[in-house]
C-alpha positions, -999 to +999 in steps of 0.1 A: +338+590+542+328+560+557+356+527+562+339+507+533+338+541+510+376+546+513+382+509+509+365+511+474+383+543+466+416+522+472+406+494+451+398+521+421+429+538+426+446+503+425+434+493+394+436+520+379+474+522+385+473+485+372+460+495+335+482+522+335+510+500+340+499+472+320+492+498+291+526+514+296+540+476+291+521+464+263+539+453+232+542+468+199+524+441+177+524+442+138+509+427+107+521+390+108+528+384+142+513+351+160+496+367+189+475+344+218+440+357+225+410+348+241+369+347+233+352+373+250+326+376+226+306+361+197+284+379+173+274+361+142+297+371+120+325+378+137+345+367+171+358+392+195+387+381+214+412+397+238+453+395+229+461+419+260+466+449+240+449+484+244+418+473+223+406+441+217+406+423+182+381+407+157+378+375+136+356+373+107+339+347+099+360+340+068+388+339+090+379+317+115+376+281+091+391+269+060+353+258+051+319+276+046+304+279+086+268+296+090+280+312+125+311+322+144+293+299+174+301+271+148+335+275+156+345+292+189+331+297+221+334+324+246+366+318+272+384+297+245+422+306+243+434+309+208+468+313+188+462+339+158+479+356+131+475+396+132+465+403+094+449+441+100+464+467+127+455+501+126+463+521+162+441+551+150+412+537+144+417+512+169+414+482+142+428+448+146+420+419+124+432+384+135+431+353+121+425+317+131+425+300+099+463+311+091+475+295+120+451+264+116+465+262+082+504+265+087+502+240+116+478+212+091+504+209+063+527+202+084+503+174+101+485+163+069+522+157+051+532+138+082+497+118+080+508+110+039+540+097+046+531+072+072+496+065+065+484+078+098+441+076+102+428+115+106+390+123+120+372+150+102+337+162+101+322+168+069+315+203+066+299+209+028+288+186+003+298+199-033+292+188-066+318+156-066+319+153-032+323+157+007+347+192+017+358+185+055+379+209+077+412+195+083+428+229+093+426+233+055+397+226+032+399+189+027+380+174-005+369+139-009+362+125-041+329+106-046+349+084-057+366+076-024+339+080+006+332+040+007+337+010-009+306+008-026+289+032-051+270+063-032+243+074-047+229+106-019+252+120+002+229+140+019+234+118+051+266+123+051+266+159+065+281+166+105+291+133+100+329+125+112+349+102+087+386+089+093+404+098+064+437+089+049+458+117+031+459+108-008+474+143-025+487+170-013+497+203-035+507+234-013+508+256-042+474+249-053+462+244-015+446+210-029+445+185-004+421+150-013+412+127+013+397+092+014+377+070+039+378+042+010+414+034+019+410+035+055+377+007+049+393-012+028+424-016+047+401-029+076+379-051+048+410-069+041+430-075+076+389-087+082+393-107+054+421-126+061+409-132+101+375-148+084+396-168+058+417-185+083+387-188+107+363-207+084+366-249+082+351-270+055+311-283+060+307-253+083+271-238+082+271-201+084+241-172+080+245-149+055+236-120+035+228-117-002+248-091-015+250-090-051+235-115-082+252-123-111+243-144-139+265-171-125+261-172-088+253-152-057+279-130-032+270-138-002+286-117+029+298-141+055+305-118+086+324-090+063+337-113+035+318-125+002+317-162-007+299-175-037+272-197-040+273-212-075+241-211-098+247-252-095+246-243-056+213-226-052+196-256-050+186-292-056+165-285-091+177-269-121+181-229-117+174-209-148+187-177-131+200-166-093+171-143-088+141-170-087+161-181-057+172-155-036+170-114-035+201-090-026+193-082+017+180-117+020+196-136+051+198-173+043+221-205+056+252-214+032+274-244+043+314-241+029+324-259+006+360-248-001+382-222+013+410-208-004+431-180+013+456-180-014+434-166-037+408-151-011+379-174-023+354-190-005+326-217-023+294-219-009+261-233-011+227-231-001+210-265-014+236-283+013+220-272+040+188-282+027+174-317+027+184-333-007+155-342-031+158-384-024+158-377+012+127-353+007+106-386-011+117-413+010+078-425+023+066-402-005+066-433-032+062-468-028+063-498-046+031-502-065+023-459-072+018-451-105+027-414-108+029-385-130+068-377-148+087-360-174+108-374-197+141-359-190+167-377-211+162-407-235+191-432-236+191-463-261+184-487-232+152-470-216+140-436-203+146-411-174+114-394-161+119-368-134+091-380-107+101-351-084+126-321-087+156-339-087+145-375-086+148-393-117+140-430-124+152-453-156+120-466-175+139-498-191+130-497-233+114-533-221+092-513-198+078-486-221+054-502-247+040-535-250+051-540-282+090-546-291+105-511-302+142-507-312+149-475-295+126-454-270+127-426-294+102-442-315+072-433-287+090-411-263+102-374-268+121-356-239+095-332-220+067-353-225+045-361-194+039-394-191+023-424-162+046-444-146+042-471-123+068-476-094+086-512-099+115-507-074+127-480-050+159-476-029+169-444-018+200-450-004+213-461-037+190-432-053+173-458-075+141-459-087+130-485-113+095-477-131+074-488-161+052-469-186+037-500-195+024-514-166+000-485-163-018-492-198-039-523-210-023-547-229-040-551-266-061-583-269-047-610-286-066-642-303-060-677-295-031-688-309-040-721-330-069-692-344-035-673-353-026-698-365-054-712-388-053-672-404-022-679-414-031-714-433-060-693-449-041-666-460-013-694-479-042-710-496-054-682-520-018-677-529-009-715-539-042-714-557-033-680-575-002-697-585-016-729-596-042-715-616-018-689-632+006-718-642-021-735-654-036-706-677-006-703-694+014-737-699-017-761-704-014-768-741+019-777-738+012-797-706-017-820-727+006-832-751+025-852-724-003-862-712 
């Protein structure tokens, strides 16, 4: 036998003696024990994993997670140490069944009631996506309500699966092995410490770029960095608005300057026609003295007429500036929404004044000479005075002969 033969032998020999010992000296395990093992091998449905006893031990796949997994390579992976709960041993048939889930288990109600009482932020992955909800592995089966996955209504969760959430604890029932979850908590708890940091951040006339979140029939919520402000119908801009939505669209970025800021009550004003150009400064060199232009009669008053020459830009037609002959009240040839020719008489726009006439842009009626008036007048007297004279004559002159 050659040097390197013997020194093989040897080596045999010696580990051979070794697993006799280490058989000799291996425990007595039974059903319950917590026993530490490691991967040597995965199959698909089913890990097998060495505790150091005379055969090796399995994990089925149910055992291995409190939630539905495809593959025991979802889970484990060969070399990983492990601490397990024997559930099945049978010496004869050399069977033993282990458990990872019964130790995952016992050790995450202690955690997860831990987590309740003092509100401590858990990552889980979301594992399943069930009718009502997300189902994530927490050592249990965790469920999340609809309900609580965000702060806003979720229509498809389907995007939501492998994705890791951090998760407060909201109920727990060990009897009933319930244990709900929400992310809603955790983002609103950020939302408002957020909140409060923006509220005390912003200053009065700042200017700011936004997002349109929601319309309402009043106004628009417009996210300012994280918080919403609200930009009042009134606010949307310089001419009248019928309804938020022939302004601006949700997802539209647009400027809003702040108007008030109210941390007491967590409200913030905004508005989007203050960072535009006002409608007097938009005309200034757009009319001058001596235009006649096209308006609508806005408002009638008893001394005169507003027409709207532009959006927002009203001037006063005095009631001695709408016809050319006297009228009592502007009513009596004016209606509100009528379109109407004005000529500009006076403009200042720092005053936002604009004086106009309707008259000045029609033809005064002809008028005769005034002793020819006048002479009309005379004729028109005549024929009455004779009328009279004849009448009085017709009927008293018998009476008026006998004085004669």
């Amino acid at each position: 036998m050659t040097e390197e033969a013997k020194v093989t032998a040897a080596q045999e020999a010696a580990a051979d003696e070794q697993a006799a010992h280490d058989l000799s000296n291996v425990e007595t395990i039974k059903k319950g024990d917590i026993v530490k093992g490691k991967v040597v091998k995965i199959e698909d449905q089913q890990a097998i994993v060495s505790i150091g006893y005379k055969y090796e031990g399995v994990i089925p796949l149910r055992e291995l997670s409190s939630v539905s997994v495809g593959s025991a390579s979802d889970v484990v992976e060969v070399g990983q140490e492990l601490e397990l709960k024997v559930l099945t041993i049978d010496d004869e048939k050399e069977k033993l069944v282990l458990s990872k889930r019964a130790i995952d288990s016992e050790k995450s109600w202690e955690k997860l009631q831990k987590a309740l009482e003092t509100g401590e932020i858990l990552e889980a992955q979301v594992a399943e996506i069930v009718k009502g909800g997300l189902v994530v592995d927490v050592g249990l089966r965790g469920f999340i309500p609809a309900s609580m996955v965000e702060r806003h209504f979720v229509e498809d969760f389907t995007p939501y699966k492998g994705r890791t959430l951090r998760l407060k604890v909201k109920e727990l029932d060990r009897e009933k092995n319930r244990v709900v979850l929400s992310q809603k908590d955790v983002l609103e708890e950020e939302y408002e410490a957020k909140k409060q940091e923006i509220l005390n951040s912003l200053t009065v006339g700042q200017t700011l770029e936004g997002t349109v979140q929601r319309l309402t029939p009043f106004g628009a919520f417009i996210d300012v960095g994280g918080i919403d402000g609200l930009v009042h119908i009134s606010e949307m801009a310089w001419h009248h608005v019928e309804k938020p939505s022939d302004v601006v669209k949700e997802g539209d970025k647009i400027n809003v300057k702040v108007l008030k800021v109210d941390p007491a009550n967590e409200r913030i004003s905004l508005s989007i026609k203050a960072t535009q150009a006002g409608p007097w400064e938009q005309v200034s060199g757009k009319f001058n003295i001596g235009d006649v232009i096209t308006g609508k009669v806005k408002r009638l008053a008893s001394f005169g007429a507003f027409v709207e020459v532009a959006p927002g830009v009203e001037g006063l037609v005095h009631i001695s500036q709408i016809s050319h002959r006297h009228i009592g009240t502007p009513h009596e040839v004016l209606k509100e929404g009528q379109e109407v020719q004005v000529k500009v008489l006076d403009i200042n726009i720092g005053e936002k004044r604009i004086s106009l006439s309707i008259k000045e842009t029609e033809e005064a009626p002809a008028q005769a000479p005034r002793a020819e008036r006048r002479g009309d007048r005379q004729k028109e007297e005549i024929p009455e005075a004779q009328s009279l004279s004849l009448t009085l004559g017709e009927r008293f002159g018998d009476k008026l002969s006998k004085f004669k």
